[in-house]
N, C-alpha and C positions, 0 to 999 in steps of 0.2 A: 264679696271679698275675693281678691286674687288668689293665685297659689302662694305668692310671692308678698302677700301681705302679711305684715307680721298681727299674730294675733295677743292680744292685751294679755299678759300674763303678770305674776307677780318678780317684778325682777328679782325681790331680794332671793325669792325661793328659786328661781330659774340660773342665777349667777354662781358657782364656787367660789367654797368658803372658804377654802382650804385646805382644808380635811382630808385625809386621805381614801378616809369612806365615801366620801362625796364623789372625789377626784378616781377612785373604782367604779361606781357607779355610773359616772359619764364615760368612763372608756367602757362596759357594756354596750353604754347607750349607742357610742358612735362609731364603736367595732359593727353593730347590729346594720346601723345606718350604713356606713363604706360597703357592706358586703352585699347588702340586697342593691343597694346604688351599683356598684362594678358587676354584677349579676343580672341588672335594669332587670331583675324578679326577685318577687318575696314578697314577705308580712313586716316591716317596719315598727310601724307604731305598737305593737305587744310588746314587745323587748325593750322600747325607750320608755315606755309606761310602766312595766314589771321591774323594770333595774333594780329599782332599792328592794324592794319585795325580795326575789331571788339574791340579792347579797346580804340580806339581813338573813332570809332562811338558812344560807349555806356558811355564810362567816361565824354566826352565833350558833344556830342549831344543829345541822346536818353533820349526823355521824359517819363519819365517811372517811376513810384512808388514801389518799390520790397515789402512791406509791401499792396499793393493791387495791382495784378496783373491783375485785371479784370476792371479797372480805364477806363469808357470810353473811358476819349478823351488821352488816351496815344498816345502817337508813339506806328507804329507795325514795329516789326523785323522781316523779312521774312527768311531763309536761304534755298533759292530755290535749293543750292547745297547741298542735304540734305544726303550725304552719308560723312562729314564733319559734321557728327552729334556730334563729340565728342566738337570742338570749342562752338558751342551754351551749349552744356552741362555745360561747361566749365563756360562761361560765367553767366549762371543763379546762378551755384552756386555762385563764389566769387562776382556775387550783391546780395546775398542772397535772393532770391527774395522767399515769402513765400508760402507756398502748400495751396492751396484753392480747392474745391469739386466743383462739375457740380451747386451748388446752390452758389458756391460765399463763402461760409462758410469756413474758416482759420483751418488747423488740429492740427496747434502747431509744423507742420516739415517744413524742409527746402521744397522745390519745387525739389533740385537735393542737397542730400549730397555725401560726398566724398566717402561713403559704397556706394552709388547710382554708382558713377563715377567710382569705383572699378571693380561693377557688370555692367559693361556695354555687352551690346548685349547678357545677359541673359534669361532665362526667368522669366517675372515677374517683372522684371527692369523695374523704373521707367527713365532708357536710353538706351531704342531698339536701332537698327541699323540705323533706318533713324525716325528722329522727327515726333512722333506722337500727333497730336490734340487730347484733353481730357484724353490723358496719361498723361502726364506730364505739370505741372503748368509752364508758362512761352513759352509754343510753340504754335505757333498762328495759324499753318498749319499743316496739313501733308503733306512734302515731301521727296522725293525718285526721281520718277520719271522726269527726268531733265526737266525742264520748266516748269512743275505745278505752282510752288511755284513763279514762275513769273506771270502767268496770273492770278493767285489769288489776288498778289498784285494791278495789276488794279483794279480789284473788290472792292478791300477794299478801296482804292484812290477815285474810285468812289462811295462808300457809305458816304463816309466822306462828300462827297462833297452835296451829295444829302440831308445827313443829318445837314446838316450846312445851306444849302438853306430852308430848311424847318422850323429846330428849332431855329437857330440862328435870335436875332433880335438889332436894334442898345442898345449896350453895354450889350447885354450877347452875347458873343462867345465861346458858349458851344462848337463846335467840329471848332478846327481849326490844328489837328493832321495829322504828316506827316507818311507816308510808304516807310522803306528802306529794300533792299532788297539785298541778297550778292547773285551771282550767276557767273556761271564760262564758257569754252569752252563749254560744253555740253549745257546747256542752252541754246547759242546763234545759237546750231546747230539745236534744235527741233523745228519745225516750228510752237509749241502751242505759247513759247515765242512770236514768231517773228508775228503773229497775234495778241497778246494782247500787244505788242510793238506799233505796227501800231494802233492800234485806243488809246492808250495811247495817241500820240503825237494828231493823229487828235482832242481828247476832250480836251488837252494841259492841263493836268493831273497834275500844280506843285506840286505836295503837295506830288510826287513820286519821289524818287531814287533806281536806281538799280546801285550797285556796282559790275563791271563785272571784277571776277578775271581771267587777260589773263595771265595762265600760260604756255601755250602752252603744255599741255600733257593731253594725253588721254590716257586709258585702252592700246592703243596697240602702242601707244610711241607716238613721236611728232605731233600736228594736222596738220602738215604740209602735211600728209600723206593724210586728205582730207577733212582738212579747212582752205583757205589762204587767204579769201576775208578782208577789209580792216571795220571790225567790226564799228568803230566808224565812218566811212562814212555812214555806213546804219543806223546809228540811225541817224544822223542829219539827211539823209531822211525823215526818219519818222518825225521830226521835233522835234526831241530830242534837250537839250542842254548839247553838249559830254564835258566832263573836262578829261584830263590825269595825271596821278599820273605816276612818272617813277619806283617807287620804294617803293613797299608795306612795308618795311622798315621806311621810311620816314612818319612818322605821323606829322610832322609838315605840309607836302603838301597833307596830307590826308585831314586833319581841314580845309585846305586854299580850297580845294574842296567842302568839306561837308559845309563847309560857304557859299559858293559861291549857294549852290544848296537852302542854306535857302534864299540866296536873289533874290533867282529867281522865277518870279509870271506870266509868260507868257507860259511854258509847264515845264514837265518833265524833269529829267537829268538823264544822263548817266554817270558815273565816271569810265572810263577804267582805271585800276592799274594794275600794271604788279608785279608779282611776283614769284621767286620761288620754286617750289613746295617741301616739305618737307624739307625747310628752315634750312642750318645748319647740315644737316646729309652725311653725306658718300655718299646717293642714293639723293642730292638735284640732281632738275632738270631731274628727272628719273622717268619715269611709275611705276617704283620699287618703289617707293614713296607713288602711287596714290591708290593701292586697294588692300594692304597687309601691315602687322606689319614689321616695319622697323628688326625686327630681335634684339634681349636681345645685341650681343656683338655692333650694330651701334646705338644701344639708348645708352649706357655707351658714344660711342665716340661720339655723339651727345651734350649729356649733357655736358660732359669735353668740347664741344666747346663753349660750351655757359658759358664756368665757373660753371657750377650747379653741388651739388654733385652726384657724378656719383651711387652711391652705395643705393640712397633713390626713391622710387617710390610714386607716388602721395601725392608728398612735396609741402605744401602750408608753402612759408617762415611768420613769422609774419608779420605784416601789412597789407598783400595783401588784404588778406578780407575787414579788416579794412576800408584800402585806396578805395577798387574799390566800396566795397557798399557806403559809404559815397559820390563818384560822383555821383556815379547814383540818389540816395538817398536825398542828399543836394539841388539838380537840382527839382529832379521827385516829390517828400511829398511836399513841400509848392506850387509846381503849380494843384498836384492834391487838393489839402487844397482848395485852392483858386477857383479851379475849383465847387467844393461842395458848398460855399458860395455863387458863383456867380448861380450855381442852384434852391438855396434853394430860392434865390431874384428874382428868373424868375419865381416861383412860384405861387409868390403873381402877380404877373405883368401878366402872359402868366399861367394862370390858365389850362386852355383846354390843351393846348398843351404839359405843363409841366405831365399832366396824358396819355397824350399821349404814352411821351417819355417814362415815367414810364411801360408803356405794352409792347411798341419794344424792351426797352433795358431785360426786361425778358422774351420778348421769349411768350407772353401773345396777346392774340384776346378781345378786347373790347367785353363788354355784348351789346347779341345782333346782332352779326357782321356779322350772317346768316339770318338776319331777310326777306331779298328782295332776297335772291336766288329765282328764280323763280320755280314753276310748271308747267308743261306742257301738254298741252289735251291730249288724242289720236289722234292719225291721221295715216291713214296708208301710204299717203305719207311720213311724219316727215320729220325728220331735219338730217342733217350730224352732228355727235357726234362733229366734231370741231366748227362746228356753234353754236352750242349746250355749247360748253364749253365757246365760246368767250363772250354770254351772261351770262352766270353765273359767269365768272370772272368780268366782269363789273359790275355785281349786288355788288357783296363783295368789289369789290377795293374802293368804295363809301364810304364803312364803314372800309377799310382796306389800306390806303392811301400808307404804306409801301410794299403792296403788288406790288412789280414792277419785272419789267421785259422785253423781245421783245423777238425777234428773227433771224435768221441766214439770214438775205435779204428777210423772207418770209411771213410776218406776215399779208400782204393780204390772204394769203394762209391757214397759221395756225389761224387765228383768232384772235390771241392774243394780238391785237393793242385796250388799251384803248381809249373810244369815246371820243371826245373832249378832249383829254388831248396832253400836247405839248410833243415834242421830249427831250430826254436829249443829251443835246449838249453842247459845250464848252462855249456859250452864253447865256445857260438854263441848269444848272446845278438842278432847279429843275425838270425839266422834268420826266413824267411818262414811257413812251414809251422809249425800248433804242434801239436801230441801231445796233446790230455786225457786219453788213457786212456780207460775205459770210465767215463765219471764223467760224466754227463750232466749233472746238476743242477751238479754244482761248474764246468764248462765253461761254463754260462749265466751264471752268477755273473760268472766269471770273464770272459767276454766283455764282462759291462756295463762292469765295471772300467776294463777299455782303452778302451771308446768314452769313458768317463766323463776317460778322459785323451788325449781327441782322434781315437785313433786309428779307425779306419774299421774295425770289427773283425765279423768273424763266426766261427759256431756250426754247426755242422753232425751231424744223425745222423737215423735214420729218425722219417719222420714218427710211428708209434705209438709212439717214444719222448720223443715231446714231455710224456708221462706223471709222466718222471722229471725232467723241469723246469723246468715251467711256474710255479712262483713264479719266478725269475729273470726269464722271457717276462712276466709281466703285470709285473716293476719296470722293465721296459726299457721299456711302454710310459707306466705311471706318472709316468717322470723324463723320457721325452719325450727318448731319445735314439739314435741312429742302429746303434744295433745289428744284425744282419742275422741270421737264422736260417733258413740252409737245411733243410730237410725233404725229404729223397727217401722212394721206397716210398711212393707217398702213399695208393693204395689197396688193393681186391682184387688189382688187377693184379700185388700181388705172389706171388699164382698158391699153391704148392707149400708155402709155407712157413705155411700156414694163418692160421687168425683171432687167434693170439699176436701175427701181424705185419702185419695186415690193419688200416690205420687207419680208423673208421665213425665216431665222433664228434667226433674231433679238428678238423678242421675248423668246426665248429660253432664249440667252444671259443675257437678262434684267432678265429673271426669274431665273437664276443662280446666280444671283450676290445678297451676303447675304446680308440682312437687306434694302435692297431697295422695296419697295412698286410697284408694275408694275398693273397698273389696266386698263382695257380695257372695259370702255360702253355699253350696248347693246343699249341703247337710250338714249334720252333727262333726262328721270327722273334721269337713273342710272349716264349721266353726272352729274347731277345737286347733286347726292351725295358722286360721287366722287370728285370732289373740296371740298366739308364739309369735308372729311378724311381726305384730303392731308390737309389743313389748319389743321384741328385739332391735325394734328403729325407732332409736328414742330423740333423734334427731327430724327427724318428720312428722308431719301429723296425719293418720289414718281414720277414715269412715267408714264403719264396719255398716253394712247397709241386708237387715235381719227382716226374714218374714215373721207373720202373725201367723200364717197357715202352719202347720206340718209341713215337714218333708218328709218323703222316707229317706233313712240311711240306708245308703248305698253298700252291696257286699263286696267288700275291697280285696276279698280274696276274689271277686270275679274280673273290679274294676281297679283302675290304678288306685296306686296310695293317693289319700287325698293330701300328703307332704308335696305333691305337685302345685299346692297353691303358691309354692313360694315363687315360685317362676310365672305366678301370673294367668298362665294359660298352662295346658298339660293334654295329653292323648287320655280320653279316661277308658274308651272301649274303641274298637280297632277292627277294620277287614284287613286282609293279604295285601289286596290291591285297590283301597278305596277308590268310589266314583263320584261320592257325595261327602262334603263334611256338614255336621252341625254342630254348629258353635251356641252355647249357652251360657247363662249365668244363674245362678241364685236356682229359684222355686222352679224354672224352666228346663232345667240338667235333666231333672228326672220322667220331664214328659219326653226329651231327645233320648233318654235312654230307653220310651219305653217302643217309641220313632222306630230306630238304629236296630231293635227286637222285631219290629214287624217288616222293617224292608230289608232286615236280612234274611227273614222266613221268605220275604219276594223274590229273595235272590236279586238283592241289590246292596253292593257292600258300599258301605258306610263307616264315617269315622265319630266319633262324640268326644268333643273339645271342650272341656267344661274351663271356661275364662271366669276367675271371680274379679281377677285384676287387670287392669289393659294399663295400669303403669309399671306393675311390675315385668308383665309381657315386653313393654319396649324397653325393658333395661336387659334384655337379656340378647346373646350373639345373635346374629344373623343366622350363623347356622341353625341354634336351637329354633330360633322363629322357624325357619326350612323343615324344621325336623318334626314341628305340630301343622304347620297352613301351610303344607308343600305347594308351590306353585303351581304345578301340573294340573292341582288339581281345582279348578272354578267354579266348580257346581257347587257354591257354600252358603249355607241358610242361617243365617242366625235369629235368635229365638229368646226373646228376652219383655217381657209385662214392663215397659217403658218407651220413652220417646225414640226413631228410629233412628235419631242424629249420632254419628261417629263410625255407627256400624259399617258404614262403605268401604273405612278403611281395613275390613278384615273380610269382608266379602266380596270386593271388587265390582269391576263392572258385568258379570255377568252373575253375579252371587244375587239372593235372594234376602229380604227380612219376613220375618212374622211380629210384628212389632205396634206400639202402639199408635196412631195418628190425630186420637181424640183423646179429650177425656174419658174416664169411664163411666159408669153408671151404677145406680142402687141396687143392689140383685145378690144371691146367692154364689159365690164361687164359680161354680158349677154353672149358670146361666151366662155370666159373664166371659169364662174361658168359651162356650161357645159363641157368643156371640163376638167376639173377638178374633178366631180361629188359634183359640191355644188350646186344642184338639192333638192327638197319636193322628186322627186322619187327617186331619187339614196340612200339620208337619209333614206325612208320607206324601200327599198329595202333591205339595208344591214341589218336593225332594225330586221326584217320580219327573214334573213337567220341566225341571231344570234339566234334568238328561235327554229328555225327549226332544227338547229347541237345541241341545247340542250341535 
């Protein structure tokens, strides 16, 4: 069959009826269709296949005010099929939903106009190619990557819930807001999903829906080719409650679904709908459908199927606006109304906590909230930076209650288990401490979720396992949100347990990925002010990157403050007229410190640069760079248990690394730093030949 042949469909159901819901629905369809056609890129056939789906979820169900779109206790709309970016576009315009700024603050423009919908996958569009968070008003995520935008969803299911255990009291029910989410084949093939699926059901999550479009096609044709498992058994596994729609078509058995999922208060639902893909066109039911412009002559024959004028491109007939922002609109304004009033009454009643909520929901730390961070002696035995960090988060979660989080099965391990404080479970929803399982990647997901609803959230498991979840890590920095991920084990030093768990290029990784904060300790102090950072940018997300070893703390009346972290880089110990710098990070500081002690008994002055951050370093003047890695001076060794990629750029061409080039090996600490040359002699040694090739 051609492109251009029309394929047998049911006319009555293919033709408009009249109806104004019909006559909505095909302007979805074929706003969807004009934009990726005048783009000749995009995903077509999800958006003409989902239409009725997304205008029965948002005209009936979706709690949502398009005159403020930052309404706490909304519904969230997920669309974890996010290369179906044109349908949500679609959608936010005709609810008119209005453009508000990173402060909340209204511009006076639509969120997505029809010039917007025109200029799709431009640049500078405010409608890229796949939804982006803080681009455009009305997307609650970024997604792209298939199943993100689902484990997010948990996240955010679970913030609702943590947040309604908290502020909620009898007769204010400030958050009692649900999470739906559209997602397709791919979704349910990534295994991020399918881990934050499984503890969904375990915490019996109602207050989530995923609507999973089985169209049966993929990029390279039918799933049949290599996905044929029986989808809706595996979620009642998990302990979903599955509903089936036969025909995305059918919005009445959509409602009778999405109904069905508001009365259910025991877990999570699944709603399998079947539909097919680029609905209506010459290529339905065709991968030709799924990742390219249907083609100018089968959008003509497309539209003539639907009875639409064939000859008009991003036609919005009258009413539509009308009709579809007034559901949303008529539903969403008097319960957000309502919502304000029953706030402003919780104020007088729940005084404390109403100032509370007042600082979560802006993203704001209580005066004060650093008061009991601790300080830490010298000691030249010390502490392990994770033990080290586990106290200093307890100190702040005290004063910082939405500060939550756990970690991947190991939070004996990483430290990151608040004391005394209970688990979050399906039977303690308020609980501090959360459980992911071993499920790394679904834990990351699921972490952005909650920061993405305020809360102050982190991630925690060993650094070589950043492996299994670095998509999540680069959308946390992507969306520009306060995410936190601890990383212990951060190198050899984890001795015995070999190069499976010896992290060598991870750090590289973490330091590539823009606008992410990656800091690494040299002690206790310099723990104790990196959590101060990470809290204090709660617009970034930071990897705090902790040994298992000891460190010794360092004596700060000998050595600089360790408040030099915030800058990144900092002079920690100092000659007159250095000849040599050593630059370090983390468990490394303190063998250049013990370096910098022996070749200055040599009578060779030295500088020790302790770098935790190299993004905080480059945000800062030129001059201060001058004033730590003075030019003059190029005899510079840097000294770091990881891969030796980035370092050139602070050692230059005649600077020197002690660094890793292999993996490691199984062995004791102690045999490993030798055999690796992270030795006091092997650092004086090269120090010593960098002066001597002078």
């Amino acid at each position: 069959m051609s492109d251009t042949e029309t394929t047998v469909h049911d006319v009555d159901q293919l033709q408009e009826d009249g109806s104004i819901e019909r006559l909505t629905i095909d302007t979805i369809r074929t706003l969807s269709m004009d934009a990726v056609q005048k783009a000749n890129s995009g995903h077509p056939g999800t958006p003409m296949a989902l239409a009725p789906v997304g205008y029965t979820l948002w005209s009936q169900f979706l709690r949502y005010d398009p005159a403020k779109p930052d309404w706490p206790n909304r519904d969230r709309f997920v669309l974890s099929v996010g290369h179906a970016s044109m349908l949500l576009y679609s959608l936010i315009h005709l609810a008119g939903i209005e453009e508000i700024d990173k402060d909340g603050k209204k511009s006076g423009k639509p969120a997505v106009s029809i010039e917007d919908i025109e200029n799709f996958r431009q640049l500078s569009s405010k409608t890229p190619g796949h939804p982006e968070y803080r681009h455009t008003t009305g997307v609650e995520t970024t997604t792209g990557p298939l199943g993100q935008g689902c484990g997010n969803s948990v996240g955010m299911a679970i913030a609702e819930r943590w947040l309604a255990a908290r502020y909620n009291k009898p007769g204010f029910d400030l958050f009692d807001h649900d999470v739906y989410v559209l997602c397709g084949d791919g979704d349910m093939m990534e295994g991020v999903a399918s881990e934050a699926a499984s503890l969904a059901g375990h915490l019996k999550l109602s207050n989530l829906c995923w609507i999973y479009d089985s169209n049966q096609i993929s990029i390279e044709g039918s799933t049949d080719l290599a996905f044929d498992e029986n989808v809706g058994k595996r979620f009642e596994a998990y302990g979903w409650n599955v509903i089936h729609v036969a025909d995305a078509n059918d919005c009445d058995a959509m409602a009778q679904a999405l109904a069905a999922f508001r009365k259910t208060d025991d877990r999570p639902t699944f709603i399998q709908v079947h539909s097919v893909i680029g609905w209506g066109s010459p290529r339905a039911g065709s991968e030709k459908a799924h990742g390219e412009a249907l083609g100018e002559e089968n959008v003509k024959l497309t539209k003539q199927a639907y009875g639409w004028p064939a000859d008009k491109q991003f036609y919005v007939p009258d009413r539509v606006e009308e009709h579809f922002h007034g559901c949303v609109a008529d539903r969403g304004q008097p319960l957000r109304e309502a919502w304000e009033k029953t706030l402003e009454s919780y104020r007088s009643t729940w005084g404390d906590l109403a100032a509370e909520l007042d600082l979560v929901l802006a993203d704001k730390l209580p005066e004060g909230w650093d008061a009991d961070i601790p300080s830490f002696p010298a000691d030249e035995r010390g502490i392990a930076s994770r033990d080290a960090g586990g106290k200093v988060l307890n100190a702040i979660v005290a004063k910082v209650p939405w500060l939550i989080g756990g970690s991947a099965d190991l939070a004996p391990s990483t430290k990151t288990d608040i004391k005394n404080a209970e688990s979050f479970e399906a039977n303690n929803y308020g609980g501090a401490n959360f459980h992911f399982g071993v499920r790394e990647h679904g834990m990351g997901a699921i972490v952005n979720g909650m920061a993405l609803s305020h809360l102050r959230s982190y991630g925690s498991t060993f650094l070589v396992f950043l492996d299994y979840m670095r998509g999540a890590v680069r959308l946390s920095a992507i969306m520009e949100i306060g995410a936190t991920w601890v990383f212990t084990h951060d190198s050899i030093g984890v001795g015995e347990d070999g190069p499976t768990h010896q992290p060598i290029e991870h750090l590289a990784m973490l330091r590539a990925t823009p606008g992410l904060d990656t800091i690494r300790p040299c002690d206790a102090n310099e723990m104790a002010a990196a959590w101060r950072c990470t809290l204090q940018d709660g617009n970034r997300p930071t990897a705090l990157v902790l040994s298992r070893q000891a460190l010794p703390t360092l004596d700060r009346s000998k050595y600089a403050s360790a408040d030099g972290l915030s800058k990144g880089a900092y002079v920690l110990a100092d000659s007159e007229d250095p000849q040599v710098i050593l630059i370090a990070t983390g468990s490394e500081v303190s063998l250049a410190v013990e370096a910098h002690e022996k070749l200055k008994a040599d009578g060779v002055a030295s500088r020790i640069v302790s770098m935790p951050s190299w993004f905080r370093y480059e945000l800062q003047s030129d001059a201060y760079k001058e004033s730590v890695l003075p030019k003059k001076v190029t005899a510079r060794l840097a000294i770091e248990m990881a891969g030796e990629v980035g370092w050139d750029r602070y050692v230059g061409l005649q600077g020197k690394t002690i660094t890793m080039g292999t993996f490691g090996a199984s062995a004791p600490l102690a045999k490993l730093a030798d055999k690796f040359g992270f030795t006091v002699e092997n650092v004086v040694k090269i120090a010593k030949e960098m002066l001597e090739t002078k």
